[in-house]
C-alpha positions in Angstrom: 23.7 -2.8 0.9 23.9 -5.8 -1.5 21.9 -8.0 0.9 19.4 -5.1 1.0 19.0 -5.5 -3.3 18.4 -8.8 -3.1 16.1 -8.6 -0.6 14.3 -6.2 -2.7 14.9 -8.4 -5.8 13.5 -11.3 -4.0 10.5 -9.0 -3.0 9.8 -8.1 -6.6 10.0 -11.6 -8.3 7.7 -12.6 -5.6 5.2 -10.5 -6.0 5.0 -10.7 -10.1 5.2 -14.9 -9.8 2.3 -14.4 -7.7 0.1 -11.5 -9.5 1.0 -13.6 -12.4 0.0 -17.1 -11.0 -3.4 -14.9 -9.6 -3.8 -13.3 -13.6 -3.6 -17.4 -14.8 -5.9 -18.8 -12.4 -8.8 -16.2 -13.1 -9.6 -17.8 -16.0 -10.2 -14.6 -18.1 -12.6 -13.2 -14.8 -12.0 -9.6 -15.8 -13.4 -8.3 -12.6 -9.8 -10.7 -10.7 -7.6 -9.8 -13.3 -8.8 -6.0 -12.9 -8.1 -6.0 -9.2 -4.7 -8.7 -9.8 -3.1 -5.7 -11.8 -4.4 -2.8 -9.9 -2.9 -4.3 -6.8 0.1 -5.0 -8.2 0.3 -1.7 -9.6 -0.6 0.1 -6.4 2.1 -2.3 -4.8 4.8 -0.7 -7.2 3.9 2.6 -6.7 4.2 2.1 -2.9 7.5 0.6 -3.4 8.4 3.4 -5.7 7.1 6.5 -2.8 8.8 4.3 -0.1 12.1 4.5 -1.6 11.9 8.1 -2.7 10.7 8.8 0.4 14.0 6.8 2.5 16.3 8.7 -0.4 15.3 12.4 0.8 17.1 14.5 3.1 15.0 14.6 6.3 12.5 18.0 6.2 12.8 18.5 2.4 10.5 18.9 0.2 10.9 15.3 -1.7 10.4 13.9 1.1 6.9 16.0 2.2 5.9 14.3 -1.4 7.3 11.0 -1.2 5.1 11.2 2.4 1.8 12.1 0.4 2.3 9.3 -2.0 3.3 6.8 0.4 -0.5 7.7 2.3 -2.0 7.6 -1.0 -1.0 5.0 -2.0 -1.6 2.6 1.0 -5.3 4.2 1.4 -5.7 2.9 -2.5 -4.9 -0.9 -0.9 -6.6 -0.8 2.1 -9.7 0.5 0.5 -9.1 -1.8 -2.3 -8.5 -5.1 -0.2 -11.6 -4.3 2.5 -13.9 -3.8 -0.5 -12.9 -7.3 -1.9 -13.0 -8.7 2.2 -16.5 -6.7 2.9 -18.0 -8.3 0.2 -17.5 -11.5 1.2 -18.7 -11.2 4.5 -22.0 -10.7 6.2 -23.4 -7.4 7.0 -21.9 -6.6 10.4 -18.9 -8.3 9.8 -18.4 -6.2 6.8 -18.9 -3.0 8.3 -16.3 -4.5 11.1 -14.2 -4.7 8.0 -15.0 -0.7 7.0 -14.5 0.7 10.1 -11.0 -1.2 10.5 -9.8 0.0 7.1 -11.0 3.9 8.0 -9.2 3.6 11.3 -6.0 2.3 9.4 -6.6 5.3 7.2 -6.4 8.1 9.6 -4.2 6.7 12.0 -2.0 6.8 9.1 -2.7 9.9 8.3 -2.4 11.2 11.7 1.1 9.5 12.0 2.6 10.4 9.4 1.4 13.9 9.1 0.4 15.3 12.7 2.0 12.9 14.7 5.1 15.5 15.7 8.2 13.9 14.8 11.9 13.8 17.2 13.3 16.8 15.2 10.6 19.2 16.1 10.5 21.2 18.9 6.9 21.1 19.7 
């Protein structure tokens, strides 16, 4: 369990040095600092869902939730990073890019919400 904290302390620091170090080297770009902090925020909130999410009793309610927002939350990043990607790249690359990120989407969606899982009996 401790090493498990650290880990996840370790994780944390990380990521704010580096959203940080992002922020700083900007230089006052709002448009990087603006997707710097949204990421970082969307991270946290992902962090947040996951760990509800492993805390719930398996079929409860919390969990069903803690499910939603961990879905949400990682179609907020992956749209989020493959718009910054798409627009750096040329115009079938970037639809490459598009159609990646929308087949990340619903295969998420289809695993962690139709995909039965071992305690069901369908």
């Amino acid at each position: 369990m401790a090493a498990s904290w650290t880990i996840s302390v370790a994780g944390f620091v990380f990521l704010t040095v580096n959203s940080t170090v992002a922020i700083y080297r900007s230089q006052g770009d709002v448009a990087a600092v603006s997707f710097v902090m949204a990421s970082y925020a969307s991270l946290l909130m992902l962090f947040y869902c996951l760990r509800r999410f492993e805390a719930a009793l398996p079929g409860s309610p919390a969990r069903d939730r803690a499910k939603v927002g961990v879905w949400l939350t990682t179609t907020l990043l992956t749209a989020m990073f493959s718009w910054r990607v798409a627009a750096l790249m040329p115009g079938l690359v970037a639809a490459a890019v598009w159609l990646m990120a929308a087949s990340t989407v619903i295969g998420g969606f289809y695993a962690l919400f139709l995909l039965p899982t071992q305690g069901d009996e369908n």
